[in-house]
C-alpha positions as CSV (number, residue, x, y, z in Angstrom):
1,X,0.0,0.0,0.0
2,X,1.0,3.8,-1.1
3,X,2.6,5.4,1.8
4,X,0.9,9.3,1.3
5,X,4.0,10.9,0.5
6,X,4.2,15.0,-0.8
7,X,4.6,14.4,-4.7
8,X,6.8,17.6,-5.1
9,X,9.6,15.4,-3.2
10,X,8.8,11.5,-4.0
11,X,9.4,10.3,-7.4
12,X,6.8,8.1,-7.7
13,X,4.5,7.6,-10.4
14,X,1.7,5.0,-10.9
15,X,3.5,3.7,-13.6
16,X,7.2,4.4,-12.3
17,X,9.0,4.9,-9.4
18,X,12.7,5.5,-8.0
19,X,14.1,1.9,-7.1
20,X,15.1,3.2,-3.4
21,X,11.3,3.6,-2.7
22,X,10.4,-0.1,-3.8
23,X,8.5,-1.6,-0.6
24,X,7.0,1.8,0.5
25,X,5.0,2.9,-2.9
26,X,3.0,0.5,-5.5
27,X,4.4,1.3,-9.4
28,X,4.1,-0.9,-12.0
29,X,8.1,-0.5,-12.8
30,X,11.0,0.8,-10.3
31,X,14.0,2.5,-11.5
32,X,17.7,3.7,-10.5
33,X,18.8,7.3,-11.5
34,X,21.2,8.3,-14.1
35,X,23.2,11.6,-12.3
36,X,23.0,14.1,-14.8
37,X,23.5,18.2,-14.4
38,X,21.8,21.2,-16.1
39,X,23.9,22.9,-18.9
40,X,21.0,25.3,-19.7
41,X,21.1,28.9,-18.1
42,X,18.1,27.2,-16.4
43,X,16.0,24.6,-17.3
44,X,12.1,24.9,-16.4
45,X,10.6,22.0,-13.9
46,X,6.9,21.2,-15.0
47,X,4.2,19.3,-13.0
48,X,3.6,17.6,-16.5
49,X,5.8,16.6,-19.6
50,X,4.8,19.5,-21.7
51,X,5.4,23.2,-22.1
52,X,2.4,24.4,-21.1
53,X,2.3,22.7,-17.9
54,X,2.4,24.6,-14.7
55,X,5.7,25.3,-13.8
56,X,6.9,24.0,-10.3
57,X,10.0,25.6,-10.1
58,X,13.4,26.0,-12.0
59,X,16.9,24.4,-12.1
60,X,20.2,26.4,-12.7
61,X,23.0,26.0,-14.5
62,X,24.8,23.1,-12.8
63,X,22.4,21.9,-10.2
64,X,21.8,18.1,-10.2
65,X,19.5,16.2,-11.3
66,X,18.7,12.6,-10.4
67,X,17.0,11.0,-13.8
68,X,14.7,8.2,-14.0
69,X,13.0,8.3,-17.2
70,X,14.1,10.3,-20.2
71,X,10.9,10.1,-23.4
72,X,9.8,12.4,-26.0
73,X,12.0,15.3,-24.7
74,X,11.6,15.1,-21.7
75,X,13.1,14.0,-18.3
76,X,11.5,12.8,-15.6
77,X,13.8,13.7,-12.1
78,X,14.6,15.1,-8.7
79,X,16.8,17.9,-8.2
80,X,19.6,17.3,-5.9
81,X,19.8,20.5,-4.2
82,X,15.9,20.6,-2.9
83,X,14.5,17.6,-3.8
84,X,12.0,18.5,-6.0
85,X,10.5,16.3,-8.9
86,X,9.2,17.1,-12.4
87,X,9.6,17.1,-16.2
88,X,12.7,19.1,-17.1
89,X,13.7,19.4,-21.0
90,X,15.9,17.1,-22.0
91,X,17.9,18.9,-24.1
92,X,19.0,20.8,-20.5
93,X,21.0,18.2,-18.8
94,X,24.1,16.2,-19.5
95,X,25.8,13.5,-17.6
96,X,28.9,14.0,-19.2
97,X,29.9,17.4,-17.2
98,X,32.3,18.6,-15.0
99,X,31.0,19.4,-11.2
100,X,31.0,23.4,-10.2
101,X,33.8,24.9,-9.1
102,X,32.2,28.3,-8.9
103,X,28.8,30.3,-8.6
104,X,27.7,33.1,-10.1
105,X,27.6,35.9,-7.0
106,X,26.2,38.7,-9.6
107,X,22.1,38.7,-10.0
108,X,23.5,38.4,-13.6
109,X,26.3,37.8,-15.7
110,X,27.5,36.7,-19.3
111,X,29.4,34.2,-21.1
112,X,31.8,35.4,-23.5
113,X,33.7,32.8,-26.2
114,X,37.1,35.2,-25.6
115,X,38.0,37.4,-22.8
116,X,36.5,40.5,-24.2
117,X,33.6,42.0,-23.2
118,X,32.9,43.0,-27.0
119,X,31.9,39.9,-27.8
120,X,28.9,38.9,-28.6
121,X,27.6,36.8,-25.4
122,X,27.1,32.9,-25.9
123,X,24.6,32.5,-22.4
124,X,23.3,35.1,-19.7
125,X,23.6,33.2,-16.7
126,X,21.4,34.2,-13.0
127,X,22.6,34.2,-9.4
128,X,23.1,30.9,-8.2
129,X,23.9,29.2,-11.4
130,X,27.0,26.7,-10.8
131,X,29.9,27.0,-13.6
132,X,33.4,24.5,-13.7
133,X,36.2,26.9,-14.0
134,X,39.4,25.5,-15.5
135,X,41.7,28.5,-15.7
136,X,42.0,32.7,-16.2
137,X,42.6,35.0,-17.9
138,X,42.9,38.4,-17.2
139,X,39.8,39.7,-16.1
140,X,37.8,36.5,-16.8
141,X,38.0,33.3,-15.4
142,X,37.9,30.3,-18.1
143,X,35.3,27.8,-17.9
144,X,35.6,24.0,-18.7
145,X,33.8,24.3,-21.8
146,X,35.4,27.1,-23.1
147,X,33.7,30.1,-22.3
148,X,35.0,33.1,-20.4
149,X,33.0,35.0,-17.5
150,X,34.0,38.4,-16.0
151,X,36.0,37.1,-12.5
152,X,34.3,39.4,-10.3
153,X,31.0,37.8,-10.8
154,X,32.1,34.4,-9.5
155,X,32.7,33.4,-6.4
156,X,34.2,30.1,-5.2
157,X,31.2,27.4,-4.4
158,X,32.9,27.5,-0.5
159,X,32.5,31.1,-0.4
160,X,29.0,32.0,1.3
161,X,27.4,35.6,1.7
162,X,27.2,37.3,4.9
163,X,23.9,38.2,4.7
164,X,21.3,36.7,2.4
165,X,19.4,39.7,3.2
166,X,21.4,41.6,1.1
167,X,21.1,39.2,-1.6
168,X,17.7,39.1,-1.7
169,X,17.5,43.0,-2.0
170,X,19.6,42.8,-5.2
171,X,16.3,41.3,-6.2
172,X,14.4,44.3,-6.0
173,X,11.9,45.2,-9.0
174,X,12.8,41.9,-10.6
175,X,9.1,40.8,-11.9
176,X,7.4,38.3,-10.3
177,X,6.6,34.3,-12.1
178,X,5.2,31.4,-10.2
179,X,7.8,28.8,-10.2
180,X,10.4,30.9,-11.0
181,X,14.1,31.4,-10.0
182,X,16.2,33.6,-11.4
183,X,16.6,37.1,-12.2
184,X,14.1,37.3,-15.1
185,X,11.8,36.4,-12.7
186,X,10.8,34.9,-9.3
187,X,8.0,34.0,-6.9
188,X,8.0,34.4,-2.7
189,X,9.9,31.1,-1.9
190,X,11.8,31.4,-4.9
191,X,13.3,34.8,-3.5
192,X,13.9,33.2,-0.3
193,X,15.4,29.9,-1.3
194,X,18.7,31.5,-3.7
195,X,19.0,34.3,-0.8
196,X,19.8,31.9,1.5
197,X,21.7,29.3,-1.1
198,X,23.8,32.1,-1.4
199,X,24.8,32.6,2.1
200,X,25.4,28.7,2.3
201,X,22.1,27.9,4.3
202,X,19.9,24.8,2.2
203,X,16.5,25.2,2.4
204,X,13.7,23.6,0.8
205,X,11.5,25.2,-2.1
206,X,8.4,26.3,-1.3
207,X,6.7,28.2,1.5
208,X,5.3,25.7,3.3
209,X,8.3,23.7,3.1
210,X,10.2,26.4,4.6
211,X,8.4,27.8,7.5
212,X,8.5,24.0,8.5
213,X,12.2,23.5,8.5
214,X,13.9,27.2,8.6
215,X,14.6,29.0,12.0
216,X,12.7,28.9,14.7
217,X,9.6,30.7,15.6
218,X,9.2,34.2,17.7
219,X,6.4,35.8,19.1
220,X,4.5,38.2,17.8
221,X,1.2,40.3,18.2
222,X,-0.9,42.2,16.5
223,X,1.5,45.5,17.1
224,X,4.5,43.5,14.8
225,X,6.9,45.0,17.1
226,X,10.0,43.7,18.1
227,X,11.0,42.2,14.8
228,X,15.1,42.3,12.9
229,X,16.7,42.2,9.9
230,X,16.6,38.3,8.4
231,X,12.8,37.5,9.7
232,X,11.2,35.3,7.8
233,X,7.1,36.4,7.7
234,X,4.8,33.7,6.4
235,X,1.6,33.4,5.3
236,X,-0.4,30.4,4.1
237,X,1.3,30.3,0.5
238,X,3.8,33.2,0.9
239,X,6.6,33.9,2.5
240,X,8.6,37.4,2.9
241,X,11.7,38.6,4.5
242,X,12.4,41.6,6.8
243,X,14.6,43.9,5.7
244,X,14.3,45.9,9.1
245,X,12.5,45.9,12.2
246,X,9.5,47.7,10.2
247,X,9.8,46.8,6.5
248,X,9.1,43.5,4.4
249,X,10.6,42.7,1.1
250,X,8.5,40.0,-1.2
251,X,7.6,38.9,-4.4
252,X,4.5,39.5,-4.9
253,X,1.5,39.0,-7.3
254,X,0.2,42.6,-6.6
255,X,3.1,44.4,-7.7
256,X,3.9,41.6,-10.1
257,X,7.6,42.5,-8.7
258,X,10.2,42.4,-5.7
259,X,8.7,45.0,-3.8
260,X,9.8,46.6,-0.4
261,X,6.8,47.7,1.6
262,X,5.9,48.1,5.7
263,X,5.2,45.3,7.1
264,X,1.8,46.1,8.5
265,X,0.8,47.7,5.3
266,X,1.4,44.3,3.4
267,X,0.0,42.5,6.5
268,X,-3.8,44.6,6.2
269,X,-3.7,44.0,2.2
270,X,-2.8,40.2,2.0
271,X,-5.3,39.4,4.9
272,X,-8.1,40.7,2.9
273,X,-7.1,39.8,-0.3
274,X,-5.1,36.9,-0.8
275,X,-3.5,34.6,1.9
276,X,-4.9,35.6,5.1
277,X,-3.4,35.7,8.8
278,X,0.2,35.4,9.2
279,X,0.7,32.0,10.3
280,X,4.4,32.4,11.8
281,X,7.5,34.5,11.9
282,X,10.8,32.8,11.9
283,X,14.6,33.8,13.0
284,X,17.4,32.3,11.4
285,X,20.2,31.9,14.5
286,X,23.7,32.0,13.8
287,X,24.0,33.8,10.4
């Protein structure tokens, strides 16, 4: 008998399923995973294997993925970083690629075939996107496949941010898309997850995922005093961060954006509007 187990993290299928779960799901075939990794910018996750399906989340440039079915152009996986499972293109992934050496630290940066900024770009890559560097030269640091990126958009993969916050609010006025995660565009969990990648703290994708496994919860009222920098602020279905004692930063389907805002202002619109309450706030120790 099916265990009831969250689909966005258990690939299993009624017709497939990952071999490690044999005994604890019922599928009519069990598989073992071919390790592969995105060579896209990004490569879209879908709920279904077709471009118009809703889109779950995104993968980045160098992010693995665990594969058990590859048909019709598609791939059927989980993502090594979060967990999550879904059709990626298959034209996205190898499994003939170096691991990441490096990360991009810039909300955006270019691939150049030479170390000149003249020209013309092969890729636009996001924050967060994981790149194999082989060499240097000059200003550009030389990348396993060939292609040159300026050196002072990289950092080292062991090299974390002091403070997500601040990497989040790079962010700011980037439009908001469900499922998305980069810096063309980005929902509330989306946001929050590749903030705190960045300063070397895993989290899971989506909001409900996180306000169940990040921090720890404070208490709070109705006055929303007493708050800092680095709260996490969750409703059911969205999640922002603090950017002060007073003001919120979120993406948001209001704005359609990244949008700073008070806190209490955001609280009155999204309680009548959208999510509700706020179900918790949540502090982040030790960063």
């Amino acid at each position: 008998m099916n265990t009831i187990l969250d689909r966005r993290l258990t690939p299993v299928r009624p017709d497939l399923a990952a071999r490690h779960l044999m005994g604890q799901v019922e599928a009519r075939a069990y598989a073992d995973p071919v390790t592969m990794r995105v060579v896209a910018p990004f490569a879209p996750v879908r709920r279904e294997p077709r471009p118009d399906a809703p889109l779950d989340t995104e993968a980045l440039a160098g992010e693995v993925v665990q594969v058990y079915e590859q048909h019709e152009g598609w791939a059927w996986g989980q993502l090594g970083a979060d967990g999550y499972v879904g059709y990626l293109p298959d034209d996205a992934l190898r499994a003939d690629v170096p691991a990441p050496t490096h990360r991009v630290r810039a909300l955006r940066t270019f691939v150049y075939p030479g170390a000149s900024i003249k020209l013309p770009p092969l890729a636009a890559l996001s924050l967060g996107a994981g790149l194999a560097v082989a060499g240097e030269s000059g200003n550009f640091l030389v990348l396993a496949d060939g292609g040159h990126v300026w050196r002072a958009h990289l950092a080292e993969l062991g090299e974390g941010e002091a403070d997500f916050v601040a990497v989040a609010e790079r962010f700011e006025h980037v439009p908001y898309l469900w499922g998305g995660k980069t810096s063309l565009g980005l929902d509330c969990s989306g946001l929050t997850q590749l903030a705190l990648a960045a300063a070397k703290i895993a989290s899971p994708r989506d909001s409900d995922m996180l306000e169940a496994a990040i921090g720890e919860p404070i208490a709070f009222d109705d006055s929303l005093v007493g708050l800092k920098r680095g709260d996490l602020v969750f409703w059911k279905g969205h999640v922002g961060i603090m950017t002060d004692a007073e003001t919120l930063l979120h993406a948001n389907g209001y704005t359609m954006t990244v949008y700073r805002e008070p806190l209490r202002t955001a609280r009155d619109r999204i309680l009548v509007k959208s999510f509700g309450a706020i179900t918790s706030i949540r502090r982040i120790t030790g960063t």
